[in-house]
ZATOR-266479 format. One line per field, with one value per residue (C-alpha): residue number from 1; x negated, y, z negated. Coordinates in Angstrom, 1 decimal. Layout:
# ZATOR-266479
seq c(NUM; ...)
u c(X; ...)
v c(Y; ...)
w c(Z; ...)
//
This chain:
# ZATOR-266479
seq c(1; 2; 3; 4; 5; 6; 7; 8; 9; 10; 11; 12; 13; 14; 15; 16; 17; 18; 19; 20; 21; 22; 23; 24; 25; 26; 27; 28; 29; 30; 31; 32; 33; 34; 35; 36; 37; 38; 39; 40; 41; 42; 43; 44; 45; 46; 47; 48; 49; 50; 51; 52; 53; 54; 55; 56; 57; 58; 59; 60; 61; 62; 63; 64; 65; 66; 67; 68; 69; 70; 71; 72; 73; 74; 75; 76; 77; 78; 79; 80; 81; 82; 83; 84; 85; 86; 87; 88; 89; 90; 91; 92; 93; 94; 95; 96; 97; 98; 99; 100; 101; 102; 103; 104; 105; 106; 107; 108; 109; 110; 111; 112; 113; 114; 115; 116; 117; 118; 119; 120; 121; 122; 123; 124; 125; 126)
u c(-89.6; -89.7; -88.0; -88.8; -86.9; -88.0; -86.2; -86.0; -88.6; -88.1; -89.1; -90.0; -91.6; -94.8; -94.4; -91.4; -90.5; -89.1; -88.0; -89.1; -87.3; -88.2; -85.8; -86.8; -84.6; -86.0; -87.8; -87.6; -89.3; -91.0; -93.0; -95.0; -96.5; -95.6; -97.9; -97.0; -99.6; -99.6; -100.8; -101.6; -101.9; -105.1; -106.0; -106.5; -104.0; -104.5; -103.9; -101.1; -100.3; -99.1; -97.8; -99.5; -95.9; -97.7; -100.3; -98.7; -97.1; -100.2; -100.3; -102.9; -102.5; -105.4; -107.2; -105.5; -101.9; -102.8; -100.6; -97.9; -96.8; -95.2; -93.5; -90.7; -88.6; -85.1; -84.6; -81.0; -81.3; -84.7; -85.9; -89.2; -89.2; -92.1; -91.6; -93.3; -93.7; -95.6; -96.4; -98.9; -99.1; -101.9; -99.2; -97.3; -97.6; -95.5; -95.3; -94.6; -94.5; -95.9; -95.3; -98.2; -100.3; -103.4; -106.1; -107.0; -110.4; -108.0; -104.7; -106.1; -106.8; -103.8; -105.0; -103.9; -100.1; -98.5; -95.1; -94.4; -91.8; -91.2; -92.4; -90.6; -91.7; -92.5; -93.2; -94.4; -94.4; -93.1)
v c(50.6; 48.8; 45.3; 42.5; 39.7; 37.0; 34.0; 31.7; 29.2; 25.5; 22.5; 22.3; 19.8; 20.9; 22.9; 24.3; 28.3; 29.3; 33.2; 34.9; 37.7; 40.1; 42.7; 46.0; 47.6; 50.6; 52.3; 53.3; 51.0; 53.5; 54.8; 51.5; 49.3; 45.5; 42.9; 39.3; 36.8; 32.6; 30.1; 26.6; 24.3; 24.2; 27.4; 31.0; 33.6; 34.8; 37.5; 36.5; 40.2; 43.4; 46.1; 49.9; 51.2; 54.7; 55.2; 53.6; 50.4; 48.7; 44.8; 42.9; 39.3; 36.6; 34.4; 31.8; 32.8; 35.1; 34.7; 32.3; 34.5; 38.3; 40.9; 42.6; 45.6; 46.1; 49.9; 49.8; 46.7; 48.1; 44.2; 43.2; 39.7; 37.2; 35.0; 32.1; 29.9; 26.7; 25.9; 23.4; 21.5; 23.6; 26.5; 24.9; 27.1; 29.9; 32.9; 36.0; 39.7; 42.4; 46.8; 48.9; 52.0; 50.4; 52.0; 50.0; 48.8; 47.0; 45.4; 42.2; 42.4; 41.5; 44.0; 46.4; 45.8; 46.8; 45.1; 41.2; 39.4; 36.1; 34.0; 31.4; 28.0; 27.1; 23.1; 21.7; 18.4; 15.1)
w c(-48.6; -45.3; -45.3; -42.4; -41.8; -39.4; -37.8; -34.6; -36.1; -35.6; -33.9; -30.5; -27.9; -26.3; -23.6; -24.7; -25.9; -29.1; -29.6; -32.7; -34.1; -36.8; -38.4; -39.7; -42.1; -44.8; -42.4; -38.9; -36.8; -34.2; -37.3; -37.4; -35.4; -36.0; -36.1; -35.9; -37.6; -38.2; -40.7; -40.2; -43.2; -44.5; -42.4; -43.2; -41.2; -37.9; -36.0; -32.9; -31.5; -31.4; -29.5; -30.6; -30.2; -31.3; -29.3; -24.9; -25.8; -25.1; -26.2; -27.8; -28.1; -29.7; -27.2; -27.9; -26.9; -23.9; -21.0; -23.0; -25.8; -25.1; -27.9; -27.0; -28.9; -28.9; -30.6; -31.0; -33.2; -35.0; -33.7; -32.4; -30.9; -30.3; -27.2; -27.4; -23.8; -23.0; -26.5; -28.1; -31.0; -32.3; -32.4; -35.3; -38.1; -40.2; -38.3; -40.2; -38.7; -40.7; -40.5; -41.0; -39.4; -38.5; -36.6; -33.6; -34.8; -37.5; -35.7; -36.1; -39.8; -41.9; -44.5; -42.3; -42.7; -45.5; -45.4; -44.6; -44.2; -45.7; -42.7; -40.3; -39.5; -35.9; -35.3; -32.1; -32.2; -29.8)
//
């Protein structure tokens, strides 16, 4: 059993960074690939990125956050980390990262992942 954990959520001023981190424990985190996903109030979730850690390290991130957001790994902490940069009000939401094997016609599809963690709330907001 795979257990995340994220944190680094909070509020923020627009055009500021937050860093999001998500502990793996249960598993060892180079057997998966993590994907981070975000819900708005009143909004379905959505696919933010990942990295295909088992197939070249190759990163897909939604339109959206292109060019402001990057994931990063640290492997001696079994850590993946979501850096967010020049955020927008219309990134407030609860980010949660999520462990699965998804083939790459599904990284984007949250019923892909099999373990979530609880979720961490990210505010941007004057």
């Amino acid at each position: 059993q795979v257990q995340l954990v994220e944190s680094g959520g909070g509020l923020v001023q627009p055009g500021g960074s937050l860093r999001l981190s998500c502990e793996i424990s249960g598993g060892t985190a180079s057997q998966y690939n993590i994907g981070w996903f975000r819900q708005a109030p009143g909004k379905e979730r959505e696919f933010v990125g990942t990295v295909r850690r088992t197939s070249g390290n190759r990163h897909y991130y939604a339109d959206s956050v292109k060019g402001r957001f990057i994931i990063s790994r640290d492997r001696a902490k079994n850590t993946e980390y979501l850096e967010m940069n020049k955020l927008k009000p219309e990134d407030t939401a609860l980010y949660y990262c999520a462990a699965g094997q998804p083939i790459l016609s599904a990284i984007r599809s949250e019923n892909a992942y099999r373990f979530w963690g609880q979720g961490t709330q990210v505010t941007v907001s004057v």
